[in-house]
N, C-alpha and C positions, 0 to 999 in steps of 0.2 A: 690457676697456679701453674698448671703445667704451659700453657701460654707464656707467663712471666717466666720460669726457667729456661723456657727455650729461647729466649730473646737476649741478644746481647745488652740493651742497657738495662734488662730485667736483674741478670747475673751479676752487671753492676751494682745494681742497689742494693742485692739482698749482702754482698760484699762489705760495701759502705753502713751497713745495717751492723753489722758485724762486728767491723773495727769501732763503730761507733760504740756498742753495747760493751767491748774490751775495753775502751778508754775511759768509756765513765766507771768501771766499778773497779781498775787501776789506780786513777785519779780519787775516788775516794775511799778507796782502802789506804790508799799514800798519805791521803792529808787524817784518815781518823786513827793510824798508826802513829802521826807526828801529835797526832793532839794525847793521846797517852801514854807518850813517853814524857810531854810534858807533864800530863798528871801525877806520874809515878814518881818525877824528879821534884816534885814539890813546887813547881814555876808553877802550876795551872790550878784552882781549885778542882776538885772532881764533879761538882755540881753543875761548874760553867763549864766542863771537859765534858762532861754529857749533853750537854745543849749544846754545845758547837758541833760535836758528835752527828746531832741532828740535823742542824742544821746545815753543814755540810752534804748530809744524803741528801738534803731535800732541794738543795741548788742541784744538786748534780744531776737527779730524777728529774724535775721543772727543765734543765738546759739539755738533757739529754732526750725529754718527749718532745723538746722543740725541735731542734736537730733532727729526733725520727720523724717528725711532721713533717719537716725542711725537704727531706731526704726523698720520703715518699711521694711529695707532690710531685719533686722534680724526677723522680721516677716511674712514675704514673705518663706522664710530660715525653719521657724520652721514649717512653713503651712505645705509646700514643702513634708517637712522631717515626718509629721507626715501622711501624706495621704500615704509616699510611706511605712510608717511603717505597716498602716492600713491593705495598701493592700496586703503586705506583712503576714500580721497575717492571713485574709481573707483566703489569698492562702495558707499557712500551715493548719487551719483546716480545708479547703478543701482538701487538701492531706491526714491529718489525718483518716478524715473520708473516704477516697477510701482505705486508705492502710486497715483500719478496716472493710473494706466491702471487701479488697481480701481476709484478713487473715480466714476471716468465708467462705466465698467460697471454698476457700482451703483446711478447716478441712471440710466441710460437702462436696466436692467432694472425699476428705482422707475415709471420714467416707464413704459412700456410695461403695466405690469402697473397700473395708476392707469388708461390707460385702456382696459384691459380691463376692469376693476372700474364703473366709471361706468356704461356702458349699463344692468347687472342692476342696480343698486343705486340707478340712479334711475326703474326700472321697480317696485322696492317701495315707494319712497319715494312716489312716484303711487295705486300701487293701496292702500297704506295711508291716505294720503288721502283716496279714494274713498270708502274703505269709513268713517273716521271722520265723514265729511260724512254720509253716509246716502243714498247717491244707488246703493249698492249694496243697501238693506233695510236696514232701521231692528237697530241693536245695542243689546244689554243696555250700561246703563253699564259692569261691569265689563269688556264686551269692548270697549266703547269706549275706554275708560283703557289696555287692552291693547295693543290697535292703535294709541294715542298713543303708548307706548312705541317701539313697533315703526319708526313714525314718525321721532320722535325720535330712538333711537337712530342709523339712517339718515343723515340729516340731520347727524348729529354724525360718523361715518364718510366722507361726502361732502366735509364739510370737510374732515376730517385729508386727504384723496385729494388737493385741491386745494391743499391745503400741499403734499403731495409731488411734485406737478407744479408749483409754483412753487418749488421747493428745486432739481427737475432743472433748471430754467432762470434760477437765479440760479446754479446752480455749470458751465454750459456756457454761459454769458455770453450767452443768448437773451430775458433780459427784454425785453419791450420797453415803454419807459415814455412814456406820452400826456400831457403838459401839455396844462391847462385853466385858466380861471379859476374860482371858485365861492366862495359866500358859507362860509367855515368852521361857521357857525354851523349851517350848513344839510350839512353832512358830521357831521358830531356827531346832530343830533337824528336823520337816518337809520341810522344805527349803534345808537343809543340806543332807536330803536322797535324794533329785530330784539329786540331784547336782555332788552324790559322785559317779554315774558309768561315770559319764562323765570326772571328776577329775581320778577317777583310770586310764580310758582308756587314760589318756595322762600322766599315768604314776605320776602323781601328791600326795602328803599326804593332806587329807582333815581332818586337825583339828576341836576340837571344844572346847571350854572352856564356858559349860552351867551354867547360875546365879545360884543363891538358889533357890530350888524347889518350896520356898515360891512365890517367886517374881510373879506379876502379873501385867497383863494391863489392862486398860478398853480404847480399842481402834478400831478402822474397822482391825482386823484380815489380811482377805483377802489384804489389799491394804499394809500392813503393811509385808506380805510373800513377796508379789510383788516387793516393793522395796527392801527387802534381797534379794529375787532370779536374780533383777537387778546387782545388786550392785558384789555379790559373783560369778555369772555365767559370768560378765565380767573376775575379776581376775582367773578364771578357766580358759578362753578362751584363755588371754595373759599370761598365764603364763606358758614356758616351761620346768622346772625343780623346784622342792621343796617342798613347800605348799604352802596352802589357811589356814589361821586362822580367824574362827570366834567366837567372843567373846561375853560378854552383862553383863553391872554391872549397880549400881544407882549412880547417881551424887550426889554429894553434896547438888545439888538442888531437887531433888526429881525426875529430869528424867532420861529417862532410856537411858544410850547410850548403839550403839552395832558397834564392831569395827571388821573390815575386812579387815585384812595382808597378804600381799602374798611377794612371791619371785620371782616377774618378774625382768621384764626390766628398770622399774621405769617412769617417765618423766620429761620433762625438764619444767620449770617455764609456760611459753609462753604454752605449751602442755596444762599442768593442767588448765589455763584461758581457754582454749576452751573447756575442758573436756567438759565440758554441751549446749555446744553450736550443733542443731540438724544440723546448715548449715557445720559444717568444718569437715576434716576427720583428725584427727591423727594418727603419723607412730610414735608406740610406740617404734620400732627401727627397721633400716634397715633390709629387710628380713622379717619383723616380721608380722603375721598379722594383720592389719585395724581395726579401731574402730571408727564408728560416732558418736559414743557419746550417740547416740538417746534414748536407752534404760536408760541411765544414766542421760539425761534428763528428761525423765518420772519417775524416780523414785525418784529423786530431786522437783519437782510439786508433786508429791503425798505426799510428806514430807512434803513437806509446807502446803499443804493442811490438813495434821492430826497437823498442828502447830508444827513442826519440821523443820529441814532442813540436808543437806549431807554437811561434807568439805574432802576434801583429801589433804593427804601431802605423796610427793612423792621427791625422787632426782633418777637423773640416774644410775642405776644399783647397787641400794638399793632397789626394792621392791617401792609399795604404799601402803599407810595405808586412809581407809576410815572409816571416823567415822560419823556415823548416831544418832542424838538424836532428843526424842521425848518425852513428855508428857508425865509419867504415864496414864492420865486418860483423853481423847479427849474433855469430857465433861462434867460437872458433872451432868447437867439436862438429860441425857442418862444414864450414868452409876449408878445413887443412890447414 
């Protein structure tokens, strides 16, 4: 019983329990009132005024155990239905909160293991250097080309490491974002020089179409290269014949978009929804190589986070175009 009072459709029916038992002994107190007033005025015998008498309680009692039967099934029903909804809520933010207790386990096992990883891997990243400069003994070309790899690949490893220590600190709310001012034009061609021996060596044209020298940001710099160098060192990577185009003008609205076109492969609809997705791998075409996205989901979070975001538009074997917009100015209690 105390189950059923504590339940909202318990409280409901013992209510409708209520009005119900009110309305039948209303309703036939009213009609065994009118049947003896007909008696007293001489319209009714008293004999048949008594058996109507009756038989009005006994419709009322008959329509009124049905109605309580009515009542209580269907409140038995919603009891039922609301305890299994209860427990059903129960166990979703119980679920919620374990999946929120792996997902932090997970970036702070990412994070910890990222920088274990950095010390060794920028101790080869160094001594393959060494040895490609020639400050360690002069190398055959092909072991020079070798040891670029070696390089290289390194280098590509150390980024993704730095993606996953800025994934653990955008998902445990640790970024911390620096407003600056700076010439945009001059955040672009620094992204664009990392970017062009690795563009030429695949043979590639690495455009640039720089705003007005006036143009300016007051935005975190540094996170703001990151995601160009996200964004541009993808379309370098998948793209094998053409260019890379990087652009940067003012909206209408006062923010600054910057647009990055290439002449790859392109992707198909279904591709693009997952672009930013860190769990799926997309084959931006057969043959072609692999891309998780990962880096492109971290630069998509760091856009939102300077209050921006990424979209691309892409078809197959048309190139993709991404366009990045953000804020002039991150904030004005920063910037002045």
């Amino acid at each position: 019983m105390r189950t059923v009072l504590s339940s909202v459709a318990g409280r409901s029916v013992l209510i409708a329990l209520a009005l119900l038992g009110a309305l039948v002994y209303w309703s036939g107190t009213a009609c065994e009132r009118l049947i003896e007033e007909h008696a007293v005025a001489g319209t009714l015998d008293p004999a048949i005024a008594e058996t109507l008498v009756a038989g009005v309680w006994g419709w009322h009692v008959i329509t009124g155990l049905g109605a309580l039967a009515l009542i209580t099934g269907l409140g038995v029903i919603s009891v039922r239905s609301e305890s299994r909804l209860l427990a059903a809520s129960a166990s979703l933010d119980q679920t919620t909160v374990e999946l929120k207790d792996l997902s932090l386990a997970r970036t702070s096992f990412l994070a910890m293991m990222s920088h274990e990883l950095r010390t060794p891997l920028n101790s080869v990243i160094g001594f393959s250097g060494i040895l490609a400069s020639g400050m360690a003994g002069t190398l055959t070309v092909e072991q020079r080309k070798q040891v670029g790899i070696i390089n290289s690949a390194g280098r590509q490893l150390l980024a993704l490491i730095n993606d996953i220590l800025d994934l653990s600190k955008l998902e445990t709310g640790k970024l911390v974002l620096v407003a600056e001012e700076f010439p945009v034009a001059e955040a672009i061609e620094s992204v664009v020089d990392t970017l062009r021996p690795l563009a030429e060596d695949r043979g590639l044209e690495m455009r640039v179409e720089l705003p007005d020298p006036a143009l300016r940001m007051c935005t975190d710099r540094r996170r703001l290269e990151q995601i160009l160098l996200g964004v541009i060192s993808r379309s370098v990577r998948l793209t094998e014949s053409g260019h890379v185009l990087a652009q940067a003008r003012v909206a209408p609205d006062g923010d600054v978009v910057f647009t990055i076109s290439d002449t790859g492969a392109g992707m198909t609809a279904d591709e693009i929804a997952a672009l930013f997705d860190e769990n799926r791998e997309i084959d931006v075409r057969a043959g072609r190589p692999r891309s998780t996205g990962f880096a492109l989901m971290v630069s998509r979070r760091l856009a939102r986070a300077l209050r921006g975001d990424i979209e691309v538009e892409s078809e197959p074997g048309l190139g993709s175009v991404f366009t990045i917009r953000l804020p002039e100015i991150l904030d004005e209690g920063l910037c002045g």
